[in-house]
C-alpha positions in Angstrom: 95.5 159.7 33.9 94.4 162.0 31.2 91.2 161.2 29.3 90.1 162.4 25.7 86.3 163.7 26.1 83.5 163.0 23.0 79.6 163.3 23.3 77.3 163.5 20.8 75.4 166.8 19.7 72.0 165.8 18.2 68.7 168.4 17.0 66.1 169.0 18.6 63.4 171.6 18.8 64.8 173.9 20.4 68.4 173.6 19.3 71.2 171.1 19.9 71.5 169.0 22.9 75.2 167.3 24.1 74.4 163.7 25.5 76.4 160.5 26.0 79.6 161.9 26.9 82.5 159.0 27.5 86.1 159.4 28.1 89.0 157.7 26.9 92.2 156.8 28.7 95.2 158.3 26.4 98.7 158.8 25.9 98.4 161.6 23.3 95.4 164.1 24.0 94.0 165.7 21.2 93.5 169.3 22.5 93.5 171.0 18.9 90.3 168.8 17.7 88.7 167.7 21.1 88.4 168.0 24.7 91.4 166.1 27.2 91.3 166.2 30.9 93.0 164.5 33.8 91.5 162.7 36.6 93.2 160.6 39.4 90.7 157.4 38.6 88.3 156.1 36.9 85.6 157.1 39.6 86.6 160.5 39.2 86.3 160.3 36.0 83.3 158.4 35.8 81.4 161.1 38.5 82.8 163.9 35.8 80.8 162.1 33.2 77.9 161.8 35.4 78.0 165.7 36.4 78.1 166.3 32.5 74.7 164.4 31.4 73.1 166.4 34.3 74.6 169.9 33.3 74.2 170.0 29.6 71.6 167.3 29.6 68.9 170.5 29.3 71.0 173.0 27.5 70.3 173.8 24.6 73.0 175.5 21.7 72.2 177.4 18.5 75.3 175.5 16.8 77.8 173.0 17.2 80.5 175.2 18.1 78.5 176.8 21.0 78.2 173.7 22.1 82.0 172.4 21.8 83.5 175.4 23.4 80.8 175.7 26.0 81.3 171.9 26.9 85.1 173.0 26.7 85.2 175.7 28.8 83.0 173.9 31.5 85.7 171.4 31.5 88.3 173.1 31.8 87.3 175.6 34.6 86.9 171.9 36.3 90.6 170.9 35.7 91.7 174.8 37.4 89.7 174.6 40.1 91.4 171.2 41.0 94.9 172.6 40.9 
């Protein structure tokens, strides 16, 4: 099943923070504006998002685009490692 990723990048003191990521089950991934992954369940998927709050939850970025293509990349390295 493939998923579409979103989070939420918010301020803080010492830059931005990316926190409560959720996943969407979709038929057309938006890969151009956003993040899209596959999983074989939901309780893969569900243990991705889990690993995500506890990676980025105390990274912090200098911009919103760090934080999108860092998020991205980590992601993605995910998806090639399960192939």
């Amino acid at each position: 099943m493939i998923y579409q990723l979103s989070w939420k990048t918010l301020p803080g003191l010492k830059g931005l923070s990316c926190s409560n990521f959720r996943a969407v089950a979709t038929h057309a991934p938006d890969t151009d504006h956003g993040v899209a992954f596959e999983c074989a369940s939901e309780a893969e998927c569900a243990d991705l998002l889990q690993r995500l709050e506890a990676h980025f939850g105390a990274q912090h970025f200098s911009n919103n685009a760090a934080a999108f293509e860092t998020v991205k990349a980590y992601v993605l390295e995910r998806a090639a490692k399960r192939m």
